[in-house]
N, CA, C and O atoms as a GROMACS GRO file, in nm:
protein
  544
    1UNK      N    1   5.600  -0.214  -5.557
    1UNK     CA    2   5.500  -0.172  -5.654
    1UNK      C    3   5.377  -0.125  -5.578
    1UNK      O    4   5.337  -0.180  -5.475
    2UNK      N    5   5.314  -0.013  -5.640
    2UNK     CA    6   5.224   0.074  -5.552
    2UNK      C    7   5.102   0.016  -5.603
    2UNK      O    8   5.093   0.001  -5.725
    3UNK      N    9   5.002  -0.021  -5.526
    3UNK     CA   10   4.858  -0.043  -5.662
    3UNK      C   11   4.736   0.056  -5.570
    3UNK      O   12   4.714   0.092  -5.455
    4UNK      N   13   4.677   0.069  -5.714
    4UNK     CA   14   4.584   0.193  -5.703
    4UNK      C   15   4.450   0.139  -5.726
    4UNK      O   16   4.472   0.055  -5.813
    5UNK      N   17   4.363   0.136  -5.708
    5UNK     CA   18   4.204   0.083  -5.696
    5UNK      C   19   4.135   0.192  -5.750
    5UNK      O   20   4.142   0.306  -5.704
    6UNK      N   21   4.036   0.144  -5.889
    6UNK     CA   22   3.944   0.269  -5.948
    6UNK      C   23   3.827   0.136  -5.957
    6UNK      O   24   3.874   0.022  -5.964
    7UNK      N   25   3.733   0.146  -5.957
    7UNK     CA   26   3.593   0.128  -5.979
    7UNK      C   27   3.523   0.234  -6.069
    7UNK      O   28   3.517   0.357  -6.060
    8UNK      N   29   3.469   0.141  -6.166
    8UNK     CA   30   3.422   0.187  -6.328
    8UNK      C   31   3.350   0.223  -6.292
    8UNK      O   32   3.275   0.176  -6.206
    9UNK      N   33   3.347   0.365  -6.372
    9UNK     CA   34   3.185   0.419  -6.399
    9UNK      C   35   3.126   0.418  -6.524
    9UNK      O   36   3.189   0.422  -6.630
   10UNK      N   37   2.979   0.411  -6.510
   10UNK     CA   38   2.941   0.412  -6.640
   10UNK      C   39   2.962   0.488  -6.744
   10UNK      O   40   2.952   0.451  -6.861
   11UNK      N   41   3.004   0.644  -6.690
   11UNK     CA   42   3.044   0.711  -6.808
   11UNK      C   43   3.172   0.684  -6.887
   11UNK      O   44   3.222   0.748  -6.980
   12UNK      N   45   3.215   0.560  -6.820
   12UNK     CA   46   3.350   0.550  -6.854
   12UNK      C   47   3.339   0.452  -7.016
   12UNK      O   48   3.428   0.447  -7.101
   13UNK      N   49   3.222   0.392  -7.020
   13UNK     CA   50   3.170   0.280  -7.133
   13UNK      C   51   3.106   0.330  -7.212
   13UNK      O   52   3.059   0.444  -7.215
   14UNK      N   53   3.097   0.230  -7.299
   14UNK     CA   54   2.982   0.227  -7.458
   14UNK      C   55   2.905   0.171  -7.408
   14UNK      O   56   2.898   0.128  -7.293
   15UNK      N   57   2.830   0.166  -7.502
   15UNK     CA   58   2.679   0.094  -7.517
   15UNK      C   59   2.683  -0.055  -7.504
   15UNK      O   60   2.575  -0.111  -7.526
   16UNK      N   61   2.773  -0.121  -7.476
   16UNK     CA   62   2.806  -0.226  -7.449
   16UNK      C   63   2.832  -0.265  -7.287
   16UNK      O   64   2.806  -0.370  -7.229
   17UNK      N   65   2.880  -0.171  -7.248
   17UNK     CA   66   2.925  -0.169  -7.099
   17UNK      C   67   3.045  -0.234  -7.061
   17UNK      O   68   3.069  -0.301  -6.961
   18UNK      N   69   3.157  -0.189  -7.210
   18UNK     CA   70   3.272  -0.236  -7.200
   18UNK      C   71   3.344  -0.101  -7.167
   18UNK      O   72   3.317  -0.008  -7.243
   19UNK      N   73   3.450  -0.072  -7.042
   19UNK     CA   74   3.510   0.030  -7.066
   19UNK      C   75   3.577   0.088  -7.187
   19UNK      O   76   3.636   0.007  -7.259
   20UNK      N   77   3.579   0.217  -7.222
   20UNK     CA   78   3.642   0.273  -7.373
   20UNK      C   79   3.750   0.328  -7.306
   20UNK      O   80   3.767   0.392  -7.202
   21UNK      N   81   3.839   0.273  -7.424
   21UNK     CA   82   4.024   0.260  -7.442
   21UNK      C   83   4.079   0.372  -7.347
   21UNK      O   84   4.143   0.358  -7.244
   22UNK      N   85   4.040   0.476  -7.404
   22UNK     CA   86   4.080   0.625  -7.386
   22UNK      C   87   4.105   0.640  -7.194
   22UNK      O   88   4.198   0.687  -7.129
   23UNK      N   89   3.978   0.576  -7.156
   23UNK     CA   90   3.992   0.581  -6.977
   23UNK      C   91   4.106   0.532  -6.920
   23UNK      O   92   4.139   0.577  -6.811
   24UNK      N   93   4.210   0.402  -7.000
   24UNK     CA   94   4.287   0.355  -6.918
   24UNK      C   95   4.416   0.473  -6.912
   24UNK      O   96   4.477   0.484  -6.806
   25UNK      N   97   4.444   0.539  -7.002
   25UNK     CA   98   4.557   0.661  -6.963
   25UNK      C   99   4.485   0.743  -6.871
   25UNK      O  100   4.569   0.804  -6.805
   26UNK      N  101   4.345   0.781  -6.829
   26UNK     CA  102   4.348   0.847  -6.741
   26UNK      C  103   4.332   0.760  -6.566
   26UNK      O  104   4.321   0.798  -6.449
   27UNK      N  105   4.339   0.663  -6.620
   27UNK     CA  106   4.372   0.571  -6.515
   27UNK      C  107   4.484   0.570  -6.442
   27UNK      O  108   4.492   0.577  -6.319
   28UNK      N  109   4.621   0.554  -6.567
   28UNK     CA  110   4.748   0.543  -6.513
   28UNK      C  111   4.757   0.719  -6.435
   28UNK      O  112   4.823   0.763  -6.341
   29UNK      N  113   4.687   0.763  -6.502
   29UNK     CA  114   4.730   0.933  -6.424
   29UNK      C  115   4.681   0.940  -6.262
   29UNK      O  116   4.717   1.017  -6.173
   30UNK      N  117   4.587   0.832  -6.261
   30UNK     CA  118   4.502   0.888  -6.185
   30UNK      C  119   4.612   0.799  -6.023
   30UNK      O  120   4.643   0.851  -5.915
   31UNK      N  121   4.647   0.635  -6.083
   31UNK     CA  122   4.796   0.614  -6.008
   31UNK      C  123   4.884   0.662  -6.009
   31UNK      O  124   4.929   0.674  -5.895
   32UNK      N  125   4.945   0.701  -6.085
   32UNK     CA  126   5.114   0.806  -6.117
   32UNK      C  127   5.034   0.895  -5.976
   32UNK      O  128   5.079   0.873  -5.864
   33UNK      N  129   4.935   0.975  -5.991
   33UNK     CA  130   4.935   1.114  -5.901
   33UNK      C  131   4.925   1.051  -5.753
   33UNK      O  132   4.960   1.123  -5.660
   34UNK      N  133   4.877   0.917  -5.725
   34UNK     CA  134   4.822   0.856  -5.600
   34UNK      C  135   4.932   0.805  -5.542
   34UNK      O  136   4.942   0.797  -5.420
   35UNK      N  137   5.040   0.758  -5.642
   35UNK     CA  138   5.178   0.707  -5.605
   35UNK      C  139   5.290   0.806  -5.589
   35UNK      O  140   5.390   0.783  -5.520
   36UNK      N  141   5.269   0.910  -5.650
   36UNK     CA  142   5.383   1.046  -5.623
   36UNK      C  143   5.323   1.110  -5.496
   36UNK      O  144   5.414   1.141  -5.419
   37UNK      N  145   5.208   1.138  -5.453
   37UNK     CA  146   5.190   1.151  -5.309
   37UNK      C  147   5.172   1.063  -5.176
   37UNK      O  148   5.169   1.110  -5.062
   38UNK      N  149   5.163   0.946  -5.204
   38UNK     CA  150   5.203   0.866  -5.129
   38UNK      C  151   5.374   0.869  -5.088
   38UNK      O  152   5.413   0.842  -4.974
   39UNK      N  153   5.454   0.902  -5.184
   39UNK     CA  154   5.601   0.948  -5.190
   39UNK      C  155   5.615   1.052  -5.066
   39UNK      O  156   5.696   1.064  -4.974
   40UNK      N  157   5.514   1.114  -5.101
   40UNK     CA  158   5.504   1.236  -5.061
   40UNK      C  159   5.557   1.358  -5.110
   40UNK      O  160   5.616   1.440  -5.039
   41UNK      N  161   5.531   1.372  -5.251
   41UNK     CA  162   5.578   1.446  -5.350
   41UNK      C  163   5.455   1.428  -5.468
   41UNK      O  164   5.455   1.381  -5.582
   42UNK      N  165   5.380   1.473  -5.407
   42UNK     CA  166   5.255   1.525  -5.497
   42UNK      C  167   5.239   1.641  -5.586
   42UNK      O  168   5.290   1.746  -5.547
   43UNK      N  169   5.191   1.642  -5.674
   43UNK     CA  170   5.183   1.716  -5.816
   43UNK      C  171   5.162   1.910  -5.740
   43UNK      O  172   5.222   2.014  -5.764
   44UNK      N  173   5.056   1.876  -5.654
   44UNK     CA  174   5.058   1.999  -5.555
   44UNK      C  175   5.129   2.070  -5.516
   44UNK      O  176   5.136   2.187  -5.556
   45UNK      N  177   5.228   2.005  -5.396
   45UNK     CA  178   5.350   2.024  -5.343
   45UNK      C  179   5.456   2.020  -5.478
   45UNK      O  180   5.522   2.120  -5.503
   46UNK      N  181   5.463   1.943  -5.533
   46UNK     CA  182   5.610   1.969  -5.678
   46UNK      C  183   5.586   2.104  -5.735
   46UNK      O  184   5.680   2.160  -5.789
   47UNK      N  185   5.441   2.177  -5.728
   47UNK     CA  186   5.414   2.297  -5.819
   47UNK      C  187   5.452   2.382  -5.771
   47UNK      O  188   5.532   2.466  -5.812
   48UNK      N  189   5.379   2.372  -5.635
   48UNK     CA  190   5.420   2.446  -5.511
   48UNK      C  191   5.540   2.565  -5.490
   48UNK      O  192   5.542   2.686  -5.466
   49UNK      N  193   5.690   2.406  -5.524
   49UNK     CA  194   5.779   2.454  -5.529
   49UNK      C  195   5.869   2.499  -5.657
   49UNK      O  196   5.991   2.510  -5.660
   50UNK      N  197   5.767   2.526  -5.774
   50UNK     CA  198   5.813   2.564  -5.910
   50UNK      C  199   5.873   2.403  -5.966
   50UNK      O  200   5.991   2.387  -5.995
   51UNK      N  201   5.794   2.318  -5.973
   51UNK     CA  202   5.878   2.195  -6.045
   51UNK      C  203   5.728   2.116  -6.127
   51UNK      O  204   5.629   2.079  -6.064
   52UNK      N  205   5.741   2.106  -6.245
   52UNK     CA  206   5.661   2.066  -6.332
   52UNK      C  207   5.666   1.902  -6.382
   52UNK      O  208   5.785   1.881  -6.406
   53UNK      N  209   5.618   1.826  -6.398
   53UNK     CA  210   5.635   1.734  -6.483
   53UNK      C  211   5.520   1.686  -6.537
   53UNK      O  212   5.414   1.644  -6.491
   54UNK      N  213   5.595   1.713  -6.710
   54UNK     CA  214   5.487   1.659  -6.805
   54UNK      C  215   5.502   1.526  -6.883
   54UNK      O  216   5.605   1.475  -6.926
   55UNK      N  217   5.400   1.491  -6.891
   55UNK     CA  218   5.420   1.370  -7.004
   55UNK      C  219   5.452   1.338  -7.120
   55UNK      O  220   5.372   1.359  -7.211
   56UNK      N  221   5.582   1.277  -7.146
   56UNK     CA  222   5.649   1.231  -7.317
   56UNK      C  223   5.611   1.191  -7.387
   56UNK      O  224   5.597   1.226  -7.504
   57UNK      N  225   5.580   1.092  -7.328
   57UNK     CA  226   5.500   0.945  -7.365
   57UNK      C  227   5.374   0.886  -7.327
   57UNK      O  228   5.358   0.909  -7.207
   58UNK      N  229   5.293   0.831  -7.366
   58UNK     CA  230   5.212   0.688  -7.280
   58UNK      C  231   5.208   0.579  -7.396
   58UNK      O  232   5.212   0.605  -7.516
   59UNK      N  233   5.202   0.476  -7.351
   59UNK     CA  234   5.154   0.366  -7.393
   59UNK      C  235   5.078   0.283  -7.331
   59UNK      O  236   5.086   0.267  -7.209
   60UNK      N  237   4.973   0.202  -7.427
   60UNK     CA  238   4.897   0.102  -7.323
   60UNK      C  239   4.896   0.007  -7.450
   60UNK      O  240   4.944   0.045  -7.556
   61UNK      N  241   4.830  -0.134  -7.432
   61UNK     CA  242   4.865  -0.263  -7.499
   61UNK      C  243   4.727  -0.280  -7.379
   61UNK      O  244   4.721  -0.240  -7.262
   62UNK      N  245   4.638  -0.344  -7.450
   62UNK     CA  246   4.468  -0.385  -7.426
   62UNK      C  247   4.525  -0.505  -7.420
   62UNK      O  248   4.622  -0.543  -7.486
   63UNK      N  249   4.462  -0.568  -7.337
   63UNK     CA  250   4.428  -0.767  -7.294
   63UNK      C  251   4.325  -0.789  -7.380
   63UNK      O  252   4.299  -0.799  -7.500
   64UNK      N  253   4.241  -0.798  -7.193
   64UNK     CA  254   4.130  -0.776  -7.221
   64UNK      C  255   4.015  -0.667  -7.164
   64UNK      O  256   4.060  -0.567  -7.109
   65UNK      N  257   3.882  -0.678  -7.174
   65UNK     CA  258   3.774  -0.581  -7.157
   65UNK      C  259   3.753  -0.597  -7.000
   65UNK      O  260   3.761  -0.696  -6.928
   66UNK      N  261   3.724  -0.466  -6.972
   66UNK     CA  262   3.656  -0.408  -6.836
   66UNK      C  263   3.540  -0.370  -6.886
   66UNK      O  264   3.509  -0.321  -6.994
   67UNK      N  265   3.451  -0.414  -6.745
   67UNK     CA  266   3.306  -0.388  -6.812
   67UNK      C  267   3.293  -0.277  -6.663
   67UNK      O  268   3.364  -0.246  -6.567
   68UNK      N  269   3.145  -0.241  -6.723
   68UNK     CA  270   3.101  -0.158  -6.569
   68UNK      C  271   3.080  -0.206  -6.476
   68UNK      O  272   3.038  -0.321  -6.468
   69UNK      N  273   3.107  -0.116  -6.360
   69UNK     CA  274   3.118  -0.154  -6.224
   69UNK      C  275   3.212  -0.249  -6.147
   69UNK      O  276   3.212  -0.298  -6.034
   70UNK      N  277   3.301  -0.255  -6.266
   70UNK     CA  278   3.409  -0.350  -6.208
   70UNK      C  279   3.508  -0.284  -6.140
   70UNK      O  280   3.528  -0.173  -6.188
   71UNK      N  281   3.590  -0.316  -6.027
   71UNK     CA  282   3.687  -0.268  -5.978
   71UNK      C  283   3.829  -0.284  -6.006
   71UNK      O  284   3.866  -0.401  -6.005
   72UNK      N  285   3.913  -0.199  -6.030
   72UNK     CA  286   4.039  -0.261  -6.157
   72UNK      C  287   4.198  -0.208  -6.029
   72UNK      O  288   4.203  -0.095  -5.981
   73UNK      N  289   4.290  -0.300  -6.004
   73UNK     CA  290   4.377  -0.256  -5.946
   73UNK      C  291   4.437  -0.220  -6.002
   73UNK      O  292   4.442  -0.298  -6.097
   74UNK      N  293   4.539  -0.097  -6.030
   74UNK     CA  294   4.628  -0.027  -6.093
   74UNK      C  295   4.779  -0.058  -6.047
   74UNK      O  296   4.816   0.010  -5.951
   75UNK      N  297   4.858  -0.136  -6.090
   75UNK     CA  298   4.949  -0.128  -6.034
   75UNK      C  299   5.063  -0.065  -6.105
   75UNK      O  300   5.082  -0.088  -6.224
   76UNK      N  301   5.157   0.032  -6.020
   76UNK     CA  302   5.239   0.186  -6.064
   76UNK      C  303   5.379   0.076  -6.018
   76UNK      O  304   5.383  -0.004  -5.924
   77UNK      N  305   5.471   0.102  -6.107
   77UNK     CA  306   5.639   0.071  -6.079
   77UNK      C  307   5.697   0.174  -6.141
   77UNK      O  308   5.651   0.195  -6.253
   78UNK      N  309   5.822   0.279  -6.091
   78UNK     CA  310   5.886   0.357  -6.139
   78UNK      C  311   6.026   0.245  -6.238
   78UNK      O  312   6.061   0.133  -6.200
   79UNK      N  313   6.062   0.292  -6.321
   79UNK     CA  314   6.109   0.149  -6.379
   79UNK      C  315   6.272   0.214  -6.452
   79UNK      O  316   6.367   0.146  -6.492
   80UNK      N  317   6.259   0.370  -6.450
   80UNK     CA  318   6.342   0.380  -6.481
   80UNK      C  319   6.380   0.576  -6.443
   80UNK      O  320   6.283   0.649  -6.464
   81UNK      N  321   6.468   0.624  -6.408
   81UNK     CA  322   6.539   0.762  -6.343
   81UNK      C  323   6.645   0.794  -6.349
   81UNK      O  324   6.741   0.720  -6.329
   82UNK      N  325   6.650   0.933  -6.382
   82UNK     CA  326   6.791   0.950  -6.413
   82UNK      C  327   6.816   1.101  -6.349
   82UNK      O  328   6.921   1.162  -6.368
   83UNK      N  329   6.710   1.151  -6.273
   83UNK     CA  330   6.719   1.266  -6.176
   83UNK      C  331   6.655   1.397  -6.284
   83UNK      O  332   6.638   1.507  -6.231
   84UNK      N  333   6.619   1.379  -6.447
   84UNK     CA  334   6.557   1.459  -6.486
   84UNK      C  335   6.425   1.376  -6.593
   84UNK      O  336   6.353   1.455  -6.655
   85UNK      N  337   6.402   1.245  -6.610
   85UNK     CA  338   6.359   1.186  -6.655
   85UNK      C  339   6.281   1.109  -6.583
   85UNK      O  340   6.332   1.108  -6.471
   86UNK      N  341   6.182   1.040  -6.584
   86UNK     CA  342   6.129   0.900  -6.539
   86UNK      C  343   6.050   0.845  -6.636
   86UNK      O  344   5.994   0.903  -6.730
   87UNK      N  345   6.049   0.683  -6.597
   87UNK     CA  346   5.970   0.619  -6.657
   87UNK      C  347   5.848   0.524  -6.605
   87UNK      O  348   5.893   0.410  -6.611
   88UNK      N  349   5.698   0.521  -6.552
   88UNK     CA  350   5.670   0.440  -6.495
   88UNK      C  351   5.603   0.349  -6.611
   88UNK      O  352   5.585   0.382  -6.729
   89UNK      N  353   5.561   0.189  -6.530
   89UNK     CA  354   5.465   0.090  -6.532
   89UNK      C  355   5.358   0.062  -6.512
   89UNK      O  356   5.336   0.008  -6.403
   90UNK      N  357   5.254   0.080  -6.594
   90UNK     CA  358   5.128   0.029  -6.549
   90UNK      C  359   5.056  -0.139  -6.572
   90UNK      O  360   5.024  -0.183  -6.682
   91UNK      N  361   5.045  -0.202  -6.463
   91UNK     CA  362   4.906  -0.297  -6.506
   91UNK      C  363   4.807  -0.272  -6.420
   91UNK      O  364   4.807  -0.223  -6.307
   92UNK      N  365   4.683  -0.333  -6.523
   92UNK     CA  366   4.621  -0.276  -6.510
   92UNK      C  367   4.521  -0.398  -6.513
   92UNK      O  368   4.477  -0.438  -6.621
   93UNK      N  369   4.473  -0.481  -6.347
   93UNK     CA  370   4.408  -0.577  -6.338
   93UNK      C  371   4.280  -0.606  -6.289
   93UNK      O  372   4.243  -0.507  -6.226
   94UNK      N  373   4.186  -0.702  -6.286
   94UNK     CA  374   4.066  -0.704  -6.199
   94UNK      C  375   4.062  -0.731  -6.095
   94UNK      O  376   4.122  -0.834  -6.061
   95UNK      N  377   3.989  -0.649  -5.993
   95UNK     CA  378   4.065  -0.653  -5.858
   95UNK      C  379   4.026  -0.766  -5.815
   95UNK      O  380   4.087  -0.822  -5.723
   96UNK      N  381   3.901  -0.827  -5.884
   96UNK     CA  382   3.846  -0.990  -5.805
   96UNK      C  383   3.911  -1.103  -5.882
   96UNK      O  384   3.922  -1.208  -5.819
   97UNK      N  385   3.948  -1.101  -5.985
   97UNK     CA  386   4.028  -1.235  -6.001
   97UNK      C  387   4.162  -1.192  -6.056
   97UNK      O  388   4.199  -1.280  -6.133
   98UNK      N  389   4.252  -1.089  -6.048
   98UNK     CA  390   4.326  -1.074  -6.145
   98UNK      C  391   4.424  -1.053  -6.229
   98UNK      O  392   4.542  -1.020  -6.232
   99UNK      N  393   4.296  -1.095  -6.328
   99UNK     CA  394   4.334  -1.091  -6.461
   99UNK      C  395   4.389  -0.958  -6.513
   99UNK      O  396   4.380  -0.849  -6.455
  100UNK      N  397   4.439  -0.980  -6.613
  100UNK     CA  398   4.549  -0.876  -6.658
  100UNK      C  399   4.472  -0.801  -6.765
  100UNK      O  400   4.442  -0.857  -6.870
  101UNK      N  401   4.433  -0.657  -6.738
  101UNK     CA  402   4.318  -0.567  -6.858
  101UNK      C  403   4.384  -0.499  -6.935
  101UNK      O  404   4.314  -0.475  -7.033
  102UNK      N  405   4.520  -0.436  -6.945
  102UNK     CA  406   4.572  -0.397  -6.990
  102UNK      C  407   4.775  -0.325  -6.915
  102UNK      O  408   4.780  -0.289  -6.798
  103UNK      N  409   4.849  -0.322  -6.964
  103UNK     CA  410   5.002  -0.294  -6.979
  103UNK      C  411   4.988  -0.135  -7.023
  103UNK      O  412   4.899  -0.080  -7.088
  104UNK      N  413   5.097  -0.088  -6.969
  104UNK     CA  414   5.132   0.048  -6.994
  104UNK      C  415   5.232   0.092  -6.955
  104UNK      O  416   5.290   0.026  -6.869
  105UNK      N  417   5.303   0.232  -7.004
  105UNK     CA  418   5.390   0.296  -6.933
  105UNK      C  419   5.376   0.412  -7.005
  105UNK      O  420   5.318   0.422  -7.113
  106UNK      N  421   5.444   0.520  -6.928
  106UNK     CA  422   5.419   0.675  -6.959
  106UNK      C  423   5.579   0.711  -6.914
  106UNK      O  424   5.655   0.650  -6.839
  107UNK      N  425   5.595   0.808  -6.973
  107UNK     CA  426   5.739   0.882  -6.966
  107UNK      C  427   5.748   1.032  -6.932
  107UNK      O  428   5.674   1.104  -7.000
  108UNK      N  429   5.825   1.092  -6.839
  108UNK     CA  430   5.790   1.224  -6.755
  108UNK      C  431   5.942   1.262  -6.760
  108UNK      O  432   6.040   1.187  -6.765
  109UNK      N  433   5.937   1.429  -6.758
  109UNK     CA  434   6.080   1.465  -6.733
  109UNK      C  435   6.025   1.614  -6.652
  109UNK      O  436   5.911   1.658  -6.653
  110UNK      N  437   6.137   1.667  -6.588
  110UNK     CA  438   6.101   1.746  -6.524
  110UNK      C  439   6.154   1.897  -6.544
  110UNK      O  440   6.275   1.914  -6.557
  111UNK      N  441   6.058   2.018  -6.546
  111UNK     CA  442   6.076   2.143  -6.563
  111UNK      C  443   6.068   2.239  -6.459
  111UNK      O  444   6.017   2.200  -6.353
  112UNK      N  445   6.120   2.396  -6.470
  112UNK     CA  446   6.074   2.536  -6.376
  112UNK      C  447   5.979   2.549  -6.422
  112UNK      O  448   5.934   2.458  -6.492
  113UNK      N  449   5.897   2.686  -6.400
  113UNK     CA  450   5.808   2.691  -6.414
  113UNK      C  451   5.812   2.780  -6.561
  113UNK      O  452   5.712   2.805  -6.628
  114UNK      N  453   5.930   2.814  -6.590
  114UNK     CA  454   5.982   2.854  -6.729
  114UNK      C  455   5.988   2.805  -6.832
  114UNK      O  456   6.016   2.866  -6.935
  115UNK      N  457   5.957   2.649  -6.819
  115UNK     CA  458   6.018   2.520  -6.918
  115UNK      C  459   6.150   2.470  -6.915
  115UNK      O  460   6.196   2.368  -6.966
  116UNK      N  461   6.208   2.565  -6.844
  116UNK     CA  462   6.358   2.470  -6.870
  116UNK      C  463   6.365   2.333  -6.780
  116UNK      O  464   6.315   2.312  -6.669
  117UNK      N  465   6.433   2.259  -6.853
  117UNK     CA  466   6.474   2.124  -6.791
  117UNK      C  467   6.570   2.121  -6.620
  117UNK      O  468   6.664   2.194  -6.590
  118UNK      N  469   6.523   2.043  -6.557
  118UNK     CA  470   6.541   2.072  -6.430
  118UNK      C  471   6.569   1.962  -6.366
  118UNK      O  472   6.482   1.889  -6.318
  119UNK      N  473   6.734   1.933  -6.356
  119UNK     CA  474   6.787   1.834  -6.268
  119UNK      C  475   6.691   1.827  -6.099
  119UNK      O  476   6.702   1.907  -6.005
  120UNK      N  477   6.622   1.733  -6.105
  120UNK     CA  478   6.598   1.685  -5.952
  120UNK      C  479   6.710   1.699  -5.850
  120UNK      O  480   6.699   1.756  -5.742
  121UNK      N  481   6.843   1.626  -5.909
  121UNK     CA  482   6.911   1.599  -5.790
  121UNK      C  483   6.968   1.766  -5.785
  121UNK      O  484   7.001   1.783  -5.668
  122UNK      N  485   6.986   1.863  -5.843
  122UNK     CA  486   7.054   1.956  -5.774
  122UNK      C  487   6.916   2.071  -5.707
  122UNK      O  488   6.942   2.160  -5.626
  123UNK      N  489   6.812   2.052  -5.744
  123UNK     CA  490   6.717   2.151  -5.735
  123UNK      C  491   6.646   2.076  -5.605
  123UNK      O  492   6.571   2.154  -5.547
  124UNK      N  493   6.648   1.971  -5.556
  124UNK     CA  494   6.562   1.924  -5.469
  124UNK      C  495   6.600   1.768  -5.433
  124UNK      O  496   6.537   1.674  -5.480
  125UNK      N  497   6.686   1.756  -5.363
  125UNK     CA  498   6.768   1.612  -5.338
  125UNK      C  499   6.665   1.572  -5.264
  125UNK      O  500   6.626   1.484  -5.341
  126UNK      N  501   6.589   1.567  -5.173
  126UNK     CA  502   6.523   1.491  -5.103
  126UNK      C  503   6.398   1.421  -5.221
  126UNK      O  504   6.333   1.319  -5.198
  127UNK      N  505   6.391   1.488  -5.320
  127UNK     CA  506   6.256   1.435  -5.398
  127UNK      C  507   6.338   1.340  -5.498
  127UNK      O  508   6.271   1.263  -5.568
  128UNK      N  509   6.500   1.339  -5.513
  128UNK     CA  510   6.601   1.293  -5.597
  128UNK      C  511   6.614   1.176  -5.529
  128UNK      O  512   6.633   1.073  -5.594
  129UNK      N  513   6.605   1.170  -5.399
  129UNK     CA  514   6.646   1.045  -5.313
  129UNK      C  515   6.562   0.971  -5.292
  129UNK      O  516   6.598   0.854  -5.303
  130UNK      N  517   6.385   0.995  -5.245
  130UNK     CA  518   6.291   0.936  -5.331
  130UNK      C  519   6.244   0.882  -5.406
  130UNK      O  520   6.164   0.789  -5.392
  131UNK      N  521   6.281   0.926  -5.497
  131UNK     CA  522   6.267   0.840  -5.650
  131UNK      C  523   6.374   0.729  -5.690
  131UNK      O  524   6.338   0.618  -5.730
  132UNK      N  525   6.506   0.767  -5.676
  132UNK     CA  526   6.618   0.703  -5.683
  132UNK      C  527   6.578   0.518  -5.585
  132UNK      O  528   6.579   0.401  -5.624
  133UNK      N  529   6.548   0.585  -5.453
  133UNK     CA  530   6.529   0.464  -5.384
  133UNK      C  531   6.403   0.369  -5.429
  133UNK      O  532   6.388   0.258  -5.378
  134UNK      N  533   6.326   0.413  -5.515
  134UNK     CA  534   6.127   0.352  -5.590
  134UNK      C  535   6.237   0.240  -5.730
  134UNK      O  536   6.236   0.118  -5.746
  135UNK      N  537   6.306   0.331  -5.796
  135UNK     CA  538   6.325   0.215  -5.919
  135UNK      C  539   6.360   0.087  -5.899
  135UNK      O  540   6.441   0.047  -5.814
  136UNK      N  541   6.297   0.020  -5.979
  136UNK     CA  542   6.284  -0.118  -5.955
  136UNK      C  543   6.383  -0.175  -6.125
  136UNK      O  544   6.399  -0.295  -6.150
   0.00000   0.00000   0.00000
């Protein structure tokens, strides 16, 4: 499991100085993209070579509150692949004691740059073998 480190900003809150909902999907994006290039198969390089992937799904399930300036570990698990599909995992914790801020997962499948659906394993086995070897 990959974990990703974001530190809140204030624009990220209300008037309360509780983070608002909406930030934690751009959270998980912001791991999904930190964990696919760590792969070494970054959104860059995948475009690069005409290969798209968009998002199906997200879900998140709130704990509890992040306030500002807190530092939140992201932790990314690919959880499920099938060479044109994926599915990852997000939690989403405090990096000083933690606690659990929120659960997630998002769902991705992969395209040309045409839209059509695009087997990994025949279009690009090394990024097929990659992923294959991450599911948990």
């Amino acid at each position: 499991m990959e974990v990703y480190r974001h530190k809140t900003q204030y624009y990220e809150t209300d008037q309360m100085g509780i983070v608002h909902h909406s930030n934690y999907i751009r959270w998980f994006e912001e791991a999904r993209t930190d964990f696919l290039e760590k792969l070494g198969m970054g959104y860059d390089r995948m475009e690069a070579e005409g290969i798209i992937s968009p998002v199906l799904s997200v879900s998140c399930e709130y704990r509890t509150m992040t306030h500002f300036g807190e530092t939140v570990a992201i932790a990314v698990a690919l959880t499920k692949y099938n060479g044109i599909r994926l599915e990852l995992a997000y939690t989403v914790s405090s990096a000083d004691t933690g606690e659990v801020r929120a659960v997630g997962s998002s769902k991705h499948c992969f395209l040309d740059r045409d839209g059509n659906i695009l087997s990994l394993k025949k279009r690009s086995p090394g990024y097929h073998k990659m992923l294959e070897e991450c599911v948990k």
